[in-house]
C-alpha positions as CSV (number, residue, x, y, z in Angstrom):
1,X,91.8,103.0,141.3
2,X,92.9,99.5,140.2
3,X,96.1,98.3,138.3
4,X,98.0,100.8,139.4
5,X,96.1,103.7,138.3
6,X,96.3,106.8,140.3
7,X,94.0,109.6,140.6
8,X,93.3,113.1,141.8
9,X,90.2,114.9,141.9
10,X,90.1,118.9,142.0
11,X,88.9,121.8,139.8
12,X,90.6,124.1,137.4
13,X,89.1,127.4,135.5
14,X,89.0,128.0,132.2
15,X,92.0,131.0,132.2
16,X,94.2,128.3,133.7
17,X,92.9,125.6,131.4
18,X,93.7,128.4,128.3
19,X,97.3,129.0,130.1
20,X,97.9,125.3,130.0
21,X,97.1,124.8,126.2
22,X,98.6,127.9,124.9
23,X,101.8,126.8,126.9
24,X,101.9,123.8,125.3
25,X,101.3,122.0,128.7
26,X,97.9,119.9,127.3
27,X,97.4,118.1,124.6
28,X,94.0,117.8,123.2
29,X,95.5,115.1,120.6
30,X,97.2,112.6,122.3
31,X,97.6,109.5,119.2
32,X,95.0,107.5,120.8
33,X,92.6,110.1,120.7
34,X,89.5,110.2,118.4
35,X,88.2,113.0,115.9
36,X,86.3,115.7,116.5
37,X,83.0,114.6,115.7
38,X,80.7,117.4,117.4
39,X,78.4,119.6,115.6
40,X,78.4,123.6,115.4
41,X,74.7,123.1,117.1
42,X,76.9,120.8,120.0
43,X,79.6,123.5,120.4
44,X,76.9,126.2,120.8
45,X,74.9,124.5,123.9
46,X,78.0,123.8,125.6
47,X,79.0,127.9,125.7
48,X,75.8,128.6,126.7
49,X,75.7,126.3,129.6
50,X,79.1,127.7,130.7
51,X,77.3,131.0,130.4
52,X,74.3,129.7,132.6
53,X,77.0,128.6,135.3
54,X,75.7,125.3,135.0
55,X,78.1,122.4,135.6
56,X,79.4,120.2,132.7
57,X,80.8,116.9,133.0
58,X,84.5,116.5,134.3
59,X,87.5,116.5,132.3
60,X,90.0,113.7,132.3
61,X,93.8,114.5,132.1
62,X,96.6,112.2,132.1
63,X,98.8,113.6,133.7
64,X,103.1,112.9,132.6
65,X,106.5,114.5,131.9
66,X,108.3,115.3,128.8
67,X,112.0,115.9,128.8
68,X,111.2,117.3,131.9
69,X,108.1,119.4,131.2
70,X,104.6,118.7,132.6
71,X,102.3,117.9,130.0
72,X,98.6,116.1,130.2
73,X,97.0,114.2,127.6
74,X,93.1,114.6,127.8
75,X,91.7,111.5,128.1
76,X,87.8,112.3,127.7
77,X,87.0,116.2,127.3
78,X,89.0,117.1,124.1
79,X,85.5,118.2,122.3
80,X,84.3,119.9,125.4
81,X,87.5,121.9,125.5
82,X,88.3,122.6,122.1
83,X,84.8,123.9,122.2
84,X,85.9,126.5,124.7
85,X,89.2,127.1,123.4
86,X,87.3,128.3,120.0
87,X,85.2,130.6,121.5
88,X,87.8,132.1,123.2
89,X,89.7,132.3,119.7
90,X,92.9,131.0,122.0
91,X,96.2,130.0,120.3
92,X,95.8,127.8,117.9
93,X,92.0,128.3,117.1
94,X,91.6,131.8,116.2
95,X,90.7,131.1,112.8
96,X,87.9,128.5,114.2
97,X,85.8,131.0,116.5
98,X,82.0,131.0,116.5
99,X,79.3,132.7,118.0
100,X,76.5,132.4,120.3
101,X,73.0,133.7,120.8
102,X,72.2,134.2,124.7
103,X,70.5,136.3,126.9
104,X,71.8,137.9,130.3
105,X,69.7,138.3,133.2
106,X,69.8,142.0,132.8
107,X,68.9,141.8,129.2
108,X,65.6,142.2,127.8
109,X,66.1,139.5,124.7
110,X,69.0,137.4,123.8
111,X,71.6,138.8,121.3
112,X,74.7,137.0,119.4
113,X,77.6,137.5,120.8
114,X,81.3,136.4,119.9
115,X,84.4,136.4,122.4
116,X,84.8,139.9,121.4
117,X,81.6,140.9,122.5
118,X,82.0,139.6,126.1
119,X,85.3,141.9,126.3
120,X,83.3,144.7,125.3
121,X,80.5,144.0,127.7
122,X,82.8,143.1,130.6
123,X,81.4,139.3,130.8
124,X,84.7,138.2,130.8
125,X,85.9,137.3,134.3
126,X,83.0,135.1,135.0
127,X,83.8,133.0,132.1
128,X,87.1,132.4,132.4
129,X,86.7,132.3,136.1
130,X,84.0,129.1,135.6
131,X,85.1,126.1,136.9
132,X,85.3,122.8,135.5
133,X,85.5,119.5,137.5
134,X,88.6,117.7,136.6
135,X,90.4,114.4,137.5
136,X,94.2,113.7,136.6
137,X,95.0,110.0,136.5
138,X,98.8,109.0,136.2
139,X,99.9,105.2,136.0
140,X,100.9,102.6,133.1
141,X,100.4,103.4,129.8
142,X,98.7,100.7,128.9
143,X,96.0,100.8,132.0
144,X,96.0,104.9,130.6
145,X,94.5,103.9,127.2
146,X,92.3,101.3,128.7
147,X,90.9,103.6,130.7
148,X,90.5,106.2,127.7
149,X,88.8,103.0,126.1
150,X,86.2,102.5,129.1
151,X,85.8,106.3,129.6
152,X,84.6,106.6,126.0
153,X,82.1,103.5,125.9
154,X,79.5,106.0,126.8
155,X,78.0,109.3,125.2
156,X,78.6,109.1,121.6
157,X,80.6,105.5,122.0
158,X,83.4,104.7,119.8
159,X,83.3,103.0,116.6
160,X,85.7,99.5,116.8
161,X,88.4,101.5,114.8
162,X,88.4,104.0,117.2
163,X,89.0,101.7,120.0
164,X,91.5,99.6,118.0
165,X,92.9,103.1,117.0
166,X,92.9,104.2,121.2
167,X,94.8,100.2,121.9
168,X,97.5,100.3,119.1
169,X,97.8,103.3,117.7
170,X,101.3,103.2,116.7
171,X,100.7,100.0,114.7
172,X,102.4,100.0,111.5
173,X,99.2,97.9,110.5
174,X,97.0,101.2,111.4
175,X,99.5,103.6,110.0
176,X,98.8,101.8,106.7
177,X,95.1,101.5,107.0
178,X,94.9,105.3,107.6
179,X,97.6,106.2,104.8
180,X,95.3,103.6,102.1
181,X,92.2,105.5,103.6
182,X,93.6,109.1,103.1
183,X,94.9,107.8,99.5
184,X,91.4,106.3,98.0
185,X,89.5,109.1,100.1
186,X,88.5,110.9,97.2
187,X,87.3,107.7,95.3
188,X,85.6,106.7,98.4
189,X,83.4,109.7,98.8
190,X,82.6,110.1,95.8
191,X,80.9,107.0,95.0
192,X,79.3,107.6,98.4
193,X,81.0,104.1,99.9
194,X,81.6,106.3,103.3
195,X,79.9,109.9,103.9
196,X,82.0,112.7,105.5
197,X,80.7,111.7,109.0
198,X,81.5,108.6,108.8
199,X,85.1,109.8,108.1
200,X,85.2,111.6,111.4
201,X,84.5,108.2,113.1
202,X,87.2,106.6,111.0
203,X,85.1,104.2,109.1
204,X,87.0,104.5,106.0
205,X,90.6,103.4,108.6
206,X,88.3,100.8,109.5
207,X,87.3,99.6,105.9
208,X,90.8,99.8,104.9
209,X,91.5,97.3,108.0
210,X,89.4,95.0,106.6
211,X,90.7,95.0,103.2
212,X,94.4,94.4,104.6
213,X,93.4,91.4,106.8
214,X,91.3,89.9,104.4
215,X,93.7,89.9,101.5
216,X,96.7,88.6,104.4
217,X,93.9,86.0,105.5
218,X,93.2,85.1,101.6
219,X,90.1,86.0,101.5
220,X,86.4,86.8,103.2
221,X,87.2,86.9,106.7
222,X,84.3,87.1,110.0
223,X,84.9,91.2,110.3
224,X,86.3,92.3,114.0
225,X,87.9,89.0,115.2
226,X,90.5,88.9,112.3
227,X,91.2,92.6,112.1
228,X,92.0,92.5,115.7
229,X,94.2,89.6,115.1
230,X,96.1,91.7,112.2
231,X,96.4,94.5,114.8
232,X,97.0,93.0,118.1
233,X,97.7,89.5,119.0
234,X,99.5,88.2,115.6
235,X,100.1,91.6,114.4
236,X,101.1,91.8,110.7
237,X,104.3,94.1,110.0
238,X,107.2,94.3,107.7
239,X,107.7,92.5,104.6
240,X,104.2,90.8,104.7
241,X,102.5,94.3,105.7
242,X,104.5,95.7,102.8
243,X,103.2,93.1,100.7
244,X,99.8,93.2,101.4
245,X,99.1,96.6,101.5
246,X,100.6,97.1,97.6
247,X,97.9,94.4,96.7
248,X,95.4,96.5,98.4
249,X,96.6,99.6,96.6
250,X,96.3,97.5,93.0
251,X,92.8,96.6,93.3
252,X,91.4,100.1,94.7
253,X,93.0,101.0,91.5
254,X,91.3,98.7,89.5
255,X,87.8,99.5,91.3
256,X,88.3,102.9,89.9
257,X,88.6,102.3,86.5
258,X,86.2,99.0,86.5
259,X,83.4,100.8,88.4
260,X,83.3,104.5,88.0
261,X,79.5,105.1,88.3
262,X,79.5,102.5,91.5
263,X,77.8,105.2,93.7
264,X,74.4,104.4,91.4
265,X,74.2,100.8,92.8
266,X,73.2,99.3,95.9
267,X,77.0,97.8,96.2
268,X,78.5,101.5,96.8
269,X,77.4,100.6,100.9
270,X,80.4,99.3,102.8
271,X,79.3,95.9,103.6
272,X,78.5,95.1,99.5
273,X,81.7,97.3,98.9
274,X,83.6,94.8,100.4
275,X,82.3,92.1,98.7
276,X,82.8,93.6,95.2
277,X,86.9,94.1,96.2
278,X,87.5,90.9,97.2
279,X,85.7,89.4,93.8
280,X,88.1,91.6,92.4
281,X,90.9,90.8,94.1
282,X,90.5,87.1,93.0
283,X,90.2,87.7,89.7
284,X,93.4,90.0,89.8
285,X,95.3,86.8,91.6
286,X,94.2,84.8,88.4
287,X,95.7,86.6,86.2
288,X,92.4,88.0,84.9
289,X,92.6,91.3,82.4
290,X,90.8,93.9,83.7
291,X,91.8,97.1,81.6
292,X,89.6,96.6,78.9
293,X,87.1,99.6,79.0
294,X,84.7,97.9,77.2
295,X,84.5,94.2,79.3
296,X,84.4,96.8,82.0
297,X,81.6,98.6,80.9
298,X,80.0,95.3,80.8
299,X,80.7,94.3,83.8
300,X,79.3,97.4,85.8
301,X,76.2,96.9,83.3
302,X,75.8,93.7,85.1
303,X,76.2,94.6,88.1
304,X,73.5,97.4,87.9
305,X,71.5,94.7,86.9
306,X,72.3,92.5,89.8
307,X,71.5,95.9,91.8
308,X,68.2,96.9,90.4
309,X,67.1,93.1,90.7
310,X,68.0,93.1,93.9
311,X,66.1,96.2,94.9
312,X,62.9,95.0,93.5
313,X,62.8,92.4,95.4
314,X,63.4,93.9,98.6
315,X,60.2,96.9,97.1
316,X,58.5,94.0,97.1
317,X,59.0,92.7,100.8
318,X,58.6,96.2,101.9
319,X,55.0,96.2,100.5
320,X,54.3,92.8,100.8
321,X,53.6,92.2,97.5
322,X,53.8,88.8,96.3
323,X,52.7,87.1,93.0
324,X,55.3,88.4,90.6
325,X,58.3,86.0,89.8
326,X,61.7,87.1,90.4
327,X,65.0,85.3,89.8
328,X,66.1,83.7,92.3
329,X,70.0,84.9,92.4
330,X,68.1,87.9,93.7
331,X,66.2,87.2,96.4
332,X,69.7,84.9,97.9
333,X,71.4,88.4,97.1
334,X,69.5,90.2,99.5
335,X,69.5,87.4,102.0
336,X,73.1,88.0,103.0
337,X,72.4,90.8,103.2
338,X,70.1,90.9,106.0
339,X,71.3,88.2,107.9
340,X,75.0,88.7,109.8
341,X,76.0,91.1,106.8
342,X,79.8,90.5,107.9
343,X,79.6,87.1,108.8
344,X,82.3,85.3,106.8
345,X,79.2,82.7,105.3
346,X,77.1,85.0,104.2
347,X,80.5,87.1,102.6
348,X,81.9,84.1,100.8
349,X,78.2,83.6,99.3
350,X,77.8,87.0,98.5
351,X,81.0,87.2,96.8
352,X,80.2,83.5,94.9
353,X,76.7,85.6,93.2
354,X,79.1,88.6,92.0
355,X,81.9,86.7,91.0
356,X,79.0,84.5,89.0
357,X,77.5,87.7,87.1
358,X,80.5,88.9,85.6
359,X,83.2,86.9,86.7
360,X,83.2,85.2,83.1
361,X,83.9,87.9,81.2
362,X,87.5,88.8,81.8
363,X,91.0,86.7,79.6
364,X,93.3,85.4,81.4
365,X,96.5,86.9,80.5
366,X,99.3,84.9,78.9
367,X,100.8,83.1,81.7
368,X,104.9,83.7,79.9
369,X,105.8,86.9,80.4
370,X,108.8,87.3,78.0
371,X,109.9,85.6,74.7
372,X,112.2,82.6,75.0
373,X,115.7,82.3,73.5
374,X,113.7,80.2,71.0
375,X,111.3,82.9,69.7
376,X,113.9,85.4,69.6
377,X,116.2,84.2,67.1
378,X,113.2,82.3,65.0
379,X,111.8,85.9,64.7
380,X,115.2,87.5,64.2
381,X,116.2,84.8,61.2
382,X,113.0,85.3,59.9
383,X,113.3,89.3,59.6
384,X,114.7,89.9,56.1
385,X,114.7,93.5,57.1
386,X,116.7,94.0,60.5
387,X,115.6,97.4,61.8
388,X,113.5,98.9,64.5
389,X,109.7,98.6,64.1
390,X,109.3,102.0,65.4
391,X,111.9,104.3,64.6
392,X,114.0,102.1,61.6
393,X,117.4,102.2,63.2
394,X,119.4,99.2,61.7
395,X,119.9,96.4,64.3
396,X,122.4,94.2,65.1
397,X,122.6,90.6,66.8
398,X,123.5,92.9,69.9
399,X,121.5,95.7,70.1
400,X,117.7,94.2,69.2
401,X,114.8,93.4,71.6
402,X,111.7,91.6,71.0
403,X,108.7,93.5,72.1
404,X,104.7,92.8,72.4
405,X,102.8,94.6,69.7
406,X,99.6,94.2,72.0
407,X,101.0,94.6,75.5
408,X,101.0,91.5,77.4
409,X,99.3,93.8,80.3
410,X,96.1,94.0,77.5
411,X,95.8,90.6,76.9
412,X,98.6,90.3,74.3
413,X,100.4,86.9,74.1
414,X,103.9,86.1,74.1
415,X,104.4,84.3,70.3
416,X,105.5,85.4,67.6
417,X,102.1,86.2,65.5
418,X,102.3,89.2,68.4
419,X,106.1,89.9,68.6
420,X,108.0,93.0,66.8
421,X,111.6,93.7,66.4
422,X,112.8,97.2,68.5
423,X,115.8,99.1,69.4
424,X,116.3,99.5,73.3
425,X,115.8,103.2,73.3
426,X,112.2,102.9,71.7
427,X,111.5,100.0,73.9
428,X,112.2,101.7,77.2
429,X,110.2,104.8,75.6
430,X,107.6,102.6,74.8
431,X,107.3,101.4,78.3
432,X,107.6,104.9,79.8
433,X,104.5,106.0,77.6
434,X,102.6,103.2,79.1
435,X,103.7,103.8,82.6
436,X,102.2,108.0,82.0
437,X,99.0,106.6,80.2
438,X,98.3,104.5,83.0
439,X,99.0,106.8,85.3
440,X,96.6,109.2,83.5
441,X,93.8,107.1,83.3
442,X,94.6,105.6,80.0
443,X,93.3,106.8,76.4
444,X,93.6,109.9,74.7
445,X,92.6,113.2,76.8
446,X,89.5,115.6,76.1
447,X,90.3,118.5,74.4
């Protein structure tokens, strides 16, 4: 084999396959390995052809030491083998054992049977006696995982995050993807942005990828060329990583609260999904307020309008139907959609309509954060009474604060038509209390 790649080709039964794994000699998930993405319907076949004693395809092992221990990494086989290792209810899968309807030769009909059965019935040596092809490759790692890479470019090929996954696997930039994924994975199923299957193929990693290089890139971005660059060639790390990934983490928190009911509209699918953040991320990066449950409410309004506009028109292609006038923010809508749906053009227009419909709705917040030296003593000489607003305590020169009677993170400005006197106890309390209502979802709680 070429670039230094070496390999040997032989045969090795199941019992000795079983020894290997429950001696902790083969690992079925090496970290550039995929997901198990094979149905109970896929597992079943494959028992059944090792049953018929007809061949399956070969298993390939990468074959290395560990502190001096022989281990191999399966390189294409891991469904085919934890398949097997299932049935058999072998170390580590005895809670995951299944069963299988077949019929003998010497049987009249075919009966269900479960590893325990074959015991009983004395089919055991020919199963674990059933030989599977195998070939053990040893070499560089990096021609290893390119090889994993080309193995799995056929059958049920790899998504592009699980190739980028198989190339840099232990890329802080993938580490975070998949933690932001795993964090937002209820949010993200439940509005029906990615299905369960989709999260065995890692498209939820691979969203999350997207997100991270668009907001480091600034915005819309042409899809796999710059997420390979964030991964790969100019991988982002550290500081910047850090950075980026708390921005990310702000606006899928915002998307929550903004669009709860987003699984109802057409923008719930990734590619419009995407869109919809990065409107969002702008406006967050201008300083836009968006807490307010009830410009919120609008705003999802409007975009189930943008949504159900946008569906009529594409009833109407579908039955083409012509006659009745639409607008025509609609019908552009659902033109980037169906041509290059991540091509940066037709993102950055897509993103121009949304941020149109309700970009308007949302103040800007009051670009000084905290009262001057000015405002402070105005308001203080201008106190006749010099005690706490909230709990009365006398104040001194010393001891006082100035705080926001409308939070500056609501919209409340920094002057002193808005401005309270406050001990630094109840201050700090109050801030605390905000901190736990956010964190709660804001509002007072159902009974």
């Amino acid at each position: 084999m070429g670039n230094g790649l070496r390999a040997t080709f032989g045969e090795k039964d199941i019992m000795t396959l079983r020894m290997l794994q429950e001696q902790g000699h083969l690992n079925l998930s090496p970290g550039f390995q995929r997901q198990s993405v094979w149905s109970p319907a896929d597992r079943r076949k494959l028992i059944q052809t090792v049953l018929d004693g007809y061949p399956i395809p070969s298993i390939f092992l990468y074959r290395r030491e560990d502190d001096g221990a022989l281990v191999y990494d399966v390189l294409d086989g891991k469904q085919r083998l934890e398949t097997i290792f299932m049935f058999l209810r072998a170390k580590g899968f005895k809670r995951s054992g299944f069963d299988v309807r077949y019929q003998f030769p010497d049987d009249e009909k075919s009966y269900v049977y479960e590893w325990k059965d074959l015991e009983y019935w004395g089919k055991v040596p020919a199963f674990l006696g059933y030989k599977i092809q195998v070939v053990e490759v040893d070499g560089e790692f990096g021609d290893i995982v390119d090889l994993f890479v080309r193995i799995n470019s056929t059958g049920k090929a790899l998504t592009s995050a699980e190739k980028r996954s198989a190339k840099y696997y232990d890329s802080p930039f993938l580490k975070d993807a998949l933690a932001l994924a795993k964090r937002f994975r209820k949010y993200l199923t439940d509005q029906r942005i990615v299905r369960a299957g989709q999260i065995a193929r890692m498209k939820d990693v691979e969203l999350m990828s997207e997100l991270l290089a668009s907001v480091n890139a600034g915005g819309p971005i042409n899809k796999k060329a710059a997420v390979d660059r964030a991964v790969g060639n100019t991988p982002m790390h550290g500081q910047t990583l850090k950075k980026v990934s708390a921005e990310v983490t702000q606006v899928m928190n915002l998307m929550k609260k903004m669009f709860p009911d987003l699984r109802s509209t057409r923008l719930h699918n990734i590619a419009e999904f995407y869109t919809l953040f990065m409107v969002v991320w702008e406006l967050h990066n201008q300083k836009l307020i968006l807490t307010d449950r009830k410009r919120n409410a609008v705003a999802e309004k409007l975009l189930r309008r943008l949504s159900n506009g946008v569906d009529e028109v594409r009833e109407m292609q579908a039955k083409l139907r012509t006659g009745k006038r639409v607008p025509r923010l609609y019908a552009d809508y659902l033109l980037t959609v169906q041509q290059s749906t991540d091509a940066v053009v037709q993102r950055k227009r897509r993103a121009e309509i949304i941020r149109g419909i309700f970009g308007g709705l949302f103040a800007r917040k009051d670009t000084q954060r905290v009262f001057s030296s000015e405002q402070r003593r105005l308001l203080w000489n201008s106190e006749d009474r010099k005690k706490c607003s909230q709990c009365g305590t006398a104040l001194d020169w010393v001891n006082f604060q100035v705080d926001h009677v409308k939070a500056h993170s609501t919209g409340g400005r920094t002057t002193l038509s808005n401005a309270a006197l406050i001990c630094k106890s109840c201050n700090a309390s109050k801030g605390a209390r905000r901190k736990a209502k956010k964190r709660q979802g804001g509002g007072r709680r159902k009974p």
